[in-house]
C-alpha positions in Angstrom: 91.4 109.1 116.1 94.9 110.5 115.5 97.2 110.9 117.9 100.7 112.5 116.2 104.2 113.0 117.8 106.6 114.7 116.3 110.5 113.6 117.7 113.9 114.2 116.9 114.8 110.6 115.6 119.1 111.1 115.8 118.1 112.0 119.8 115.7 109.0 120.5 117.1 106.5 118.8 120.5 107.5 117.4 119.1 106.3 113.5 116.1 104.6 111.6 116.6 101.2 112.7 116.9 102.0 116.0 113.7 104.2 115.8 112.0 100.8 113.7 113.0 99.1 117.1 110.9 101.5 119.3 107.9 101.9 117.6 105.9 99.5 119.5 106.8 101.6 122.8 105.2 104.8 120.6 102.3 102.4 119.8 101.5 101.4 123.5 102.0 105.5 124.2 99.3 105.3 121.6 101.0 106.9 118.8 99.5 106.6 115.4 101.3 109.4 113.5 104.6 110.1 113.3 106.9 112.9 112.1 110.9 112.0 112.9 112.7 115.0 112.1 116.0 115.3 110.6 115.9 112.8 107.8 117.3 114.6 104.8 120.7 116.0 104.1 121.1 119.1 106.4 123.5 122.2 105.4 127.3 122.0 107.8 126.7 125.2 109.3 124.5 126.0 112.1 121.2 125.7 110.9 117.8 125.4 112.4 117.9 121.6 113.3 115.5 120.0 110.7 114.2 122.6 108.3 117.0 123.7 106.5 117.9 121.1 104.2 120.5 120.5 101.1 118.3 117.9 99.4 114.5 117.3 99.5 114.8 113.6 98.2 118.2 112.4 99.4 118.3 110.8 103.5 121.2 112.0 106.0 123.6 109.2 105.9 123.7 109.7 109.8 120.2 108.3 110.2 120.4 105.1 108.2 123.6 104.1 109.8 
């Protein structure tokens, strides 16, 4: 069975490697899919926090940090 979560990644865990760090907490939650949402480039102005994007391909520099 799947059991999916979508999260915010910059909110619970500031960036990837942080997120990489949690993952066995979302495993014990029983987690087995997981969508982290922003990971691409995002426009400056007010947008819609995760879908509007500048780049399909290329990752926010803010999450890898």
């Amino acid at each position: 069975n799947w059991f999916g979560m979508q999260l915010y990644g910059d909110r619970f865990s500031d960036n990837l490697n942080g997120l990489n760090q949690r993952l066995s907490y979302l495993e014990n939650l029983g987690v087995n899919l997981l969508h982290p949402m922003p990971l691409t480039e995002r426009p400056a102005v007010p947008n819609d926090v995760g879908y509007a994007v500048n780049s399909y391909t290329s990752i926010d520099s803010r999450v890898v940090t």
